[in-house]
C-alpha positions in Angstrom: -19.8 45.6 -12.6 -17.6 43.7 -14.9 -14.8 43.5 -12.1 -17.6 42.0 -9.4 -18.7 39.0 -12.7 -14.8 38.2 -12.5 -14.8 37.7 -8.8 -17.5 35.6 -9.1 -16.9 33.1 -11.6 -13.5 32.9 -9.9 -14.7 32.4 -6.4 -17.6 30.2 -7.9 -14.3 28.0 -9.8 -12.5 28.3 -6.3 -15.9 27.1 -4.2 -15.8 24.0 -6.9 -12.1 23.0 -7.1 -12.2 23.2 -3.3 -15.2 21.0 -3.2 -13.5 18.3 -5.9 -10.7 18.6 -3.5 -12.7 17.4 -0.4 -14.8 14.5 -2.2 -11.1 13.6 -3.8 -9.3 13.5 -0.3 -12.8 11.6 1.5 -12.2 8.5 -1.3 -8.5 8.4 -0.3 -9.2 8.2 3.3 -11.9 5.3 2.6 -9.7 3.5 0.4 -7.1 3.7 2.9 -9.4 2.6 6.1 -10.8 -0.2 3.9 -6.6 -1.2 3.2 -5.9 -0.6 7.2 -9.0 -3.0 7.9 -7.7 -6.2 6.0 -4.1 -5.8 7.0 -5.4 -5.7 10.4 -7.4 -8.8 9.4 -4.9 -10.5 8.2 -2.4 -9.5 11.2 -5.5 -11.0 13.1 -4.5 -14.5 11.4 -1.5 -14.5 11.6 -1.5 -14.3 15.0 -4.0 -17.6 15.6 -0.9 -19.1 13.2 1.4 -18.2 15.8 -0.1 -19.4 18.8 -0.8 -22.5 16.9 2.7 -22.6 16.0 4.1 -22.8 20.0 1.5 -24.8 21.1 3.1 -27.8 18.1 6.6 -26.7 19.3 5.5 -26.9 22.9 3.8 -30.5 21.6 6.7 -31.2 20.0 9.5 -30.7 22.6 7.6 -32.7 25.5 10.0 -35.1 27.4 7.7 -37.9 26.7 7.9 -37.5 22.3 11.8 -36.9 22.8 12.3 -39.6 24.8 10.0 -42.1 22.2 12.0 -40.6 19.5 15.2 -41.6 21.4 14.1 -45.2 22.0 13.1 -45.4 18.3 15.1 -44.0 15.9 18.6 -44.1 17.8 17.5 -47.4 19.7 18.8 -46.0 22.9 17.3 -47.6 26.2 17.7 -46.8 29.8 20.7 -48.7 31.6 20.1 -50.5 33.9 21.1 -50.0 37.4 24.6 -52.3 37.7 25.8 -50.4 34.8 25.6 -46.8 36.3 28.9 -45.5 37.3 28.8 -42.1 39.2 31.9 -40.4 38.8 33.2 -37.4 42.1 35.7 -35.3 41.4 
């Protein structure tokens, strides 16, 4: 009789640190989803960044800006036609 007591305080220890074990590993795994969640958020904005990025590059590198930019800050101007010379080899 004493030999079946033992077996069952130890399965009865075994059936509890099994059960710590599971209600241990279920708070990992929703600590990790909730982690996985806001790095996907946050991969999520930085995305919209990026698209916002090319479409100021885009903006930026328009033939029309350079060209302004060209006129204004390095004062250069279209010549005019007499002053052309095309050069064959």
């Amino acid at each position: 009789m004493k030999g079946q007591t033992l077996a069952v305080v130890v399965l009865a220890v075994l059936v509890m640190v099994s059960a710590l074990g599971v209600v241990y590993v279920k708070y990992e795994s929703r600590k990790l989803f909730i982690q996985l969640q806001a790095l996907q958020s946050r991969r999520d904005q930085m995305n919209v960044e990026w698209g916002r990025l090319q479409l100021e590059q885009s903006t930026w590198a328009t033939h029309s800006r350079i060209e302004r930019v060209a006129r204004d800050r390095l004062g250069m101007v279209t010549p005019s036609p007499d002053s052309v010379v095309i050069v064959r080899p």
